[in-house]
C-alpha positions in Angstrom: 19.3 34.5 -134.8 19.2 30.7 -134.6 23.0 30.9 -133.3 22.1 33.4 -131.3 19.0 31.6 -129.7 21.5 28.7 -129.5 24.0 30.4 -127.6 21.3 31.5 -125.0 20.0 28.8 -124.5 23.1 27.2 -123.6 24.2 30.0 -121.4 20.7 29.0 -119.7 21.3 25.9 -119.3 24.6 26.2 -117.7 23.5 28.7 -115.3 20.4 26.2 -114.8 23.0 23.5 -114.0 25.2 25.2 -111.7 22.4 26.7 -109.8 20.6 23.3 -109.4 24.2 21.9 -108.6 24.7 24.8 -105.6 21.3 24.4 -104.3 21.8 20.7 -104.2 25.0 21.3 -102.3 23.1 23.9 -100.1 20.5 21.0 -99.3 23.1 18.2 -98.9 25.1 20.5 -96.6 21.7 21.1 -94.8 20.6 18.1 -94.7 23.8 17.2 -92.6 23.2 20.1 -90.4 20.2 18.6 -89.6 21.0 15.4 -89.1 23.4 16.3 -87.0 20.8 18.4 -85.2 18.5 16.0 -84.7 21.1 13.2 -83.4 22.2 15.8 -80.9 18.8 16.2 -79.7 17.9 12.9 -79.6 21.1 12.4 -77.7 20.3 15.2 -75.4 16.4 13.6 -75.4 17.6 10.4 -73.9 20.3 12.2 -71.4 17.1 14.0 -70.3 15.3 11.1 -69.9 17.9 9.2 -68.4 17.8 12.1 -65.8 14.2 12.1 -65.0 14.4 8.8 -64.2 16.8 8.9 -62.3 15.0 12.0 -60.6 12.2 10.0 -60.2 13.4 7.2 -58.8 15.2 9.4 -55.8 11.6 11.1 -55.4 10.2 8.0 -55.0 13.0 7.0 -52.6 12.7 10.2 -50.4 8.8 9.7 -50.9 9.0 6.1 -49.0 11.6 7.2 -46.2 9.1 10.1 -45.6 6.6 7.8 -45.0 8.4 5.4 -43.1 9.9 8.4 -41.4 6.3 9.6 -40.9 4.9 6.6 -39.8 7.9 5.7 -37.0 6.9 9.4 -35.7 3.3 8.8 -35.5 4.0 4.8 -33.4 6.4 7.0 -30.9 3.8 9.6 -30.8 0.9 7.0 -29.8 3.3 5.6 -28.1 4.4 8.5 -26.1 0.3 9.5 -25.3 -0.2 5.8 -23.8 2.5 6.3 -21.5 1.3 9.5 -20.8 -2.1 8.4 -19.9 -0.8 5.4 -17.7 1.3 7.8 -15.9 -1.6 10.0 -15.4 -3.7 7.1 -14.3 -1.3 6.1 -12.0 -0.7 9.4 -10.6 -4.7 9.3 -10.3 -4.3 6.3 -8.9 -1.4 6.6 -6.5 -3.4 9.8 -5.1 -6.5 7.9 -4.2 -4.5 5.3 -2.3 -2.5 7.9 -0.6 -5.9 9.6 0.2 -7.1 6.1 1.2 -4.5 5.3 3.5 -4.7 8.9 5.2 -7.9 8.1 6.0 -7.4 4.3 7.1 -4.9 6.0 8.9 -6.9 8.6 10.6 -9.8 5.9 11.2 -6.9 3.4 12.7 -6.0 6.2 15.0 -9.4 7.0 16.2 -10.0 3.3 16.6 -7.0 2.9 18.6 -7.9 5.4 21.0 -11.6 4.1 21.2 -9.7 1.1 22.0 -6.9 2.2 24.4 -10.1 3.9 26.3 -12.3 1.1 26.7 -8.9 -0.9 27.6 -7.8 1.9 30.5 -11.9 1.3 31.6 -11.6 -2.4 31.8 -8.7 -2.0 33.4 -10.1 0.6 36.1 -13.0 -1.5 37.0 -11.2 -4.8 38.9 -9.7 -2.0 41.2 -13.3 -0.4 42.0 -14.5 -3.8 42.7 -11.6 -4.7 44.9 -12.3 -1.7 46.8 -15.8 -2.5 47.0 -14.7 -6.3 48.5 -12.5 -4.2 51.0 -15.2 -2.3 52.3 -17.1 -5.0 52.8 -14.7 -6.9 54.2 -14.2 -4.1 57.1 -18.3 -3.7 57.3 -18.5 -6.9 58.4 -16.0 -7.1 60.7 -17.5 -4.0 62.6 -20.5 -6.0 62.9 -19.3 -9.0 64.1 -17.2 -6.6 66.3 -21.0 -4.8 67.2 -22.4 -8.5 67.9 -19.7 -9.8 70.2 -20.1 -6.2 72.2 -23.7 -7.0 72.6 -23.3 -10.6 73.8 -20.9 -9.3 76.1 -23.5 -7.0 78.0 -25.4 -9.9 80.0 -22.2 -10.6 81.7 -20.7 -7.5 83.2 -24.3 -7.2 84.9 -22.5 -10.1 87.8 -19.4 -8.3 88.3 -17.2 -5.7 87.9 -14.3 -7.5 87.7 -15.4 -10.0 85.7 -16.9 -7.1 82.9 -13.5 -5.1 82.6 -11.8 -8.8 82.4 -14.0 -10.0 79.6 -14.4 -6.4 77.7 -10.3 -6.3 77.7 -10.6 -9.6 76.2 -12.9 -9.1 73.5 -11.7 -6.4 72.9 -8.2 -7.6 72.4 -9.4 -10.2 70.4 -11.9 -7.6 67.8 -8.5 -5.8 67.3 -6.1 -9.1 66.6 -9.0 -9.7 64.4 -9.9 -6.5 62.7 -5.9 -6.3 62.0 -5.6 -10.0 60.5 -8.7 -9.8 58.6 -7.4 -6.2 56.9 -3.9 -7.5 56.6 -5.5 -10.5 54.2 -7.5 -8.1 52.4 -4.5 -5.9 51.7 -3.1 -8.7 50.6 -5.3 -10.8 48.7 -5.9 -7.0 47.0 -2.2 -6.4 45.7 -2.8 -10.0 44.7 -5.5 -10.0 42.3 -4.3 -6.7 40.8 -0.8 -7.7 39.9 -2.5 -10.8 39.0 -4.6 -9.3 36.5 -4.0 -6.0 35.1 -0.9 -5.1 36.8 1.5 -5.7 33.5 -1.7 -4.3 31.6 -2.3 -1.0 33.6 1.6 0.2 34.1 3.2 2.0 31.3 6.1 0.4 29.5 8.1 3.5 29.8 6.9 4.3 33.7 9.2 3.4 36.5 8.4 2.0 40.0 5.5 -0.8 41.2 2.9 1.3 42.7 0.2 -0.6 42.3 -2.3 2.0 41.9 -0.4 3.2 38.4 -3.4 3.0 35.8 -1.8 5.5 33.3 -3.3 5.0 29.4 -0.8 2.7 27.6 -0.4 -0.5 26.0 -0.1 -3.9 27.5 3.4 -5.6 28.0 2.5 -8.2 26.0 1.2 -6.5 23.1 4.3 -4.0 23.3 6.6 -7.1 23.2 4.5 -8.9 20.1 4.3 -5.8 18.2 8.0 -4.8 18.0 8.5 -8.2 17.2 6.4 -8.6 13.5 7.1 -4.9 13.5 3.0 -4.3 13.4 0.5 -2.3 15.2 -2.1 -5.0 16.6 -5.5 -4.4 17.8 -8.6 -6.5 19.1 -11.7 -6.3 17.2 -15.2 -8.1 18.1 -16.4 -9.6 15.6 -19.3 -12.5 15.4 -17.4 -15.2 13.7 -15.3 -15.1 17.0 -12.3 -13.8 18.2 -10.2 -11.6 16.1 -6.9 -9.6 16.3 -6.2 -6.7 13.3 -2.8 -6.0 12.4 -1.7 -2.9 10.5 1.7 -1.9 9.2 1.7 1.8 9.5 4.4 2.8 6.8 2.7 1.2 3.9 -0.9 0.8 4.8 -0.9 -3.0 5.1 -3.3 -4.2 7.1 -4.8 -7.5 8.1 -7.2 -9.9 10.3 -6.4 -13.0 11.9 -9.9 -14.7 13.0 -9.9 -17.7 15.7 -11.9 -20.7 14.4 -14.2 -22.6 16.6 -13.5 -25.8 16.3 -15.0 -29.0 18.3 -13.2 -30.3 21.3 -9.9 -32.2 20.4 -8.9 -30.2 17.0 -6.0 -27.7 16.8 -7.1 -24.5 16.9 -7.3 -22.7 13.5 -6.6 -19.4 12.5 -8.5 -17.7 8.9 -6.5 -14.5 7.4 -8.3 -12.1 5.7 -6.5 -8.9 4.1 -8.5 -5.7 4.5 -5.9 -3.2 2.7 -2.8 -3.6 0.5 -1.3 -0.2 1.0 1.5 0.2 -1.2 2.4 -3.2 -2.0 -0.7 -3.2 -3.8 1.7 -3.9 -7.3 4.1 -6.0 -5.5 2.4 -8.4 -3.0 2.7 -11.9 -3.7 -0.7 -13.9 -4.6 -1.0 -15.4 -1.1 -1.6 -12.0 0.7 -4.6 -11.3 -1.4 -6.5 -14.9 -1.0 -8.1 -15.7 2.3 -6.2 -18.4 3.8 -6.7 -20.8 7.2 -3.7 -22.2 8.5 -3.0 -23.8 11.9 -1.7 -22.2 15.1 1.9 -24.1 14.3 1.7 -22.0 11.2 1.9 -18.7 12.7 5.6 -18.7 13.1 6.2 -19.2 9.4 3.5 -17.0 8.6 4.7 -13.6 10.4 7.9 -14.9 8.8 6.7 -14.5 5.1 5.1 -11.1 5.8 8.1 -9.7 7.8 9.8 -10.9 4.3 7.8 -8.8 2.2 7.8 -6.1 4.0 11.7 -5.8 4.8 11.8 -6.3 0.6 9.3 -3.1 -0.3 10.3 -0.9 2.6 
């Protein structure tokens, strides 16, 4: 039995060994697998890591140029509203002035026909007055015509011969006379009308010289002096003294030139005041919007620098 226990026991054994010896394979052969497992996934682990950072920085990137982008947009868009309100305020702008200057320009028109009316009235009056002289003229030439006649009665009472000798007389002399002293006034007439309202009273586009023309129109002069600064010119009364307004009728420019007393042995002085800018509100020059006073020598260089902006900014 002892052998037999013996023999057992060492078949045991063996099959103990070999068993421990295969699971101990088993586990070193899984233990490899493992490792090799778990240095695959830590390889993979850092590849995936590797990626998300990667990842992240490029969402970072596109996060920043979003911004920038975002930002850039929202500048042009604040941008673009400012310019649209200054163009909207200039278009406000631009409509009052044109709605300005269409009423400056209806007031200048109605002022120029006030004008032109109490002109043509003037104008009328010297001839009234010359007709008046005329009259008067002839009334008392009939009387002194009457007087003579009745000094003349007396003597045709001595004779007949001597009456009809005397009344041919006088009456020869009441006619030379009546004819001379019409003949002067006819003159002396023609003479004070061309002498004062003759170029002011005919039209610039009338032909002819009757002198009894008195048509509406401007004077000569003024014709000649506006196409020359290329303004319409006006007189105005003011109390300061006297004063001529000038207006430029395609851009609204308009001006005063006031006459400044001065004492008896100065040169005359002139003050310029701007009423309206018109259009060249943005582009005149700083001296048309002060109040300057400049001598009469001046004026040429004046009209000059005006006539200089205004053939610039048509």
């Amino acid at each position: 039995m002892e052998a037999l226990y013996k023999k057992l026991y060492e078949k045991y054994t063996k099959l103990k060994t070999r068993k421990e010896t295969e699971i101990e394979q088993l586990n070193r052969e899984q233990e490899v697998k493992f490792l090799t497992y778990v240095s695959a996934a830590d390889e993979l682990i850092e590849h995936l890591r590797n990626e998300n950072g990667k990842l992240l920085e490029q969402v970072a990137e596109l996060r920043s140029e979003v911004a920038s982008i975002r930002s850039t947009k929202d500048e042009e868009y604040s941008k673009y509203q400012n310019i649209l309100m200054e163009e909207n305020q200039k278009n406000k702008e631009l409509s009052e002035e044109i709605e300005r200057l269409r009423n400056l320009q209806r007031v200048g028109l109605c002022y120029s026909s006030k004008i032109d009316k109490n002109e043509n009235g003037q104008l009328s009056t010297p001839g009234v007055a010359q007709v008046g002289r005329v009259d008067t003229s002839n009334a008392s030439a009939i009387s002194m015509a009457r007087k003579r006649r009745r000094r003349s009665g007396p003597e045709e009472k001595e004779g007949a011969s001597s009456q009809s000798v005397s009344g041919q007389v006088v009456l020869s002399r009441e006619r030379e006379s009546a004819k001379d002293l019409s003949k002067e006034t006819l003159s002396s007439g023609i003479l004070v009308d061309v002498q004062q309202a003759g170029c002011c009273r005919r039209n610039i586009d009338s032909s002819g010289d009757d002198i009894n023309d008195t048509s509406p129109a401007s004077c000569l002069f003024q014709a000649l002096v506006e196409f020359l600064v290329g303004m319409k010119l006006s007189a105005v009364r003011e109390p300061d003294g006297k004063c001529i307004s000038a207006l430029h009728q395609s851009s609204g420019y308009s001006f005063s030139l006031t006459w400044v007393n001065k004492a008896a042995g100065e040169e005359m002085e002139l003050l310029y005041r701007v009423q309206s800018l018109g259009t060249f509100e943005r582009v005149a020059p700083g001296w048309m919007r002060d109040v300057l006073m400049f001598s009469t020598n001046m004026c040429p260089v004046f009209f000059e620098r005006v006539s200089r902006v205004i053939k610039l900014h048509p």
